[in-house]
C-alpha positions as CSV (number, residue, x, y, z in Angstrom):
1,X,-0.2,-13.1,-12.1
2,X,0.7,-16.9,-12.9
3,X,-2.1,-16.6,-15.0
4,X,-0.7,-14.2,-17.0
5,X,2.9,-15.8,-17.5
6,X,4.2,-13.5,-14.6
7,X,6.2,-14.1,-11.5
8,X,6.9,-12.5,-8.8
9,X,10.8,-11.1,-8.6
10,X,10.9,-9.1,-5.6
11,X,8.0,-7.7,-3.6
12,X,8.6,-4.9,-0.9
13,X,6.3,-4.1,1.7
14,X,6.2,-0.3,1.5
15,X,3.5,-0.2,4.0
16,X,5.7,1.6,7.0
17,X,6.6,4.0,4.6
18,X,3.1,4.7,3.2
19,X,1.6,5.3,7.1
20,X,3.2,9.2,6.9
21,X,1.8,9.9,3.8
22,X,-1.6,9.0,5.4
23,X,-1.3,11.0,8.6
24,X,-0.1,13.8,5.9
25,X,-3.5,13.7,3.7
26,X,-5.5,13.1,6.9
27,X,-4.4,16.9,8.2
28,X,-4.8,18.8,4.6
29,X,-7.8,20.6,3.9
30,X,-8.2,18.5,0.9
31,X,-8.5,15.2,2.5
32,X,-12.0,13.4,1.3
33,X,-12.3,10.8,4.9
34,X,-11.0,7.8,3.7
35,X,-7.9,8.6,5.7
36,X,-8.6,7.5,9.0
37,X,-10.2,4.0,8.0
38,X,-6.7,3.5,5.8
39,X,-4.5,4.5,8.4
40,X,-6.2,2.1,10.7
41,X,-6.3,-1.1,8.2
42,X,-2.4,-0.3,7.8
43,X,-1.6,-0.1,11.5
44,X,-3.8,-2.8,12.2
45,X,-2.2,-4.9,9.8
46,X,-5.4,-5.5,7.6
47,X,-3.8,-3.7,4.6
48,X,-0.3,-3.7,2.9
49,X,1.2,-1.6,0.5
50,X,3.2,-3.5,-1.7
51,X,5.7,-3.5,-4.7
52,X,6.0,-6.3,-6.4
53,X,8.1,-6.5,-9.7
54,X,7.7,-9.5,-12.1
55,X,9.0,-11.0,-15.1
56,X,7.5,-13.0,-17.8
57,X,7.9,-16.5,-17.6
């Protein structure tokens, strides 16, 4: 980002919020099994789901 003249206003972790969404997909008939693996990574901590808003510099 600072590369770009960017910085970082606010960043949210939406992770907590992206776990049900997951667990959702992982139950539909639809879901392609990468499900599990990115339900684990965001329990386990390995993997965050972020906002982050910036603003030119």
């Amino acid at each position: 980002m600072a590369a770009n003249g960017l910085v970082p206003m606010t960043v949210l972790d939406l992770t907590p919020t992206a776990i049900p969404y997951w667990e959702l997909r992982a139950r539909s008939s639809l879901a392609t099994g990468v499900e599990d693996p990115f339900l684990t990574a965001y329990r386990e901590g390995s993997f965050h789901y972020l906002l982050i808003a910036a603003d030119r510099i």
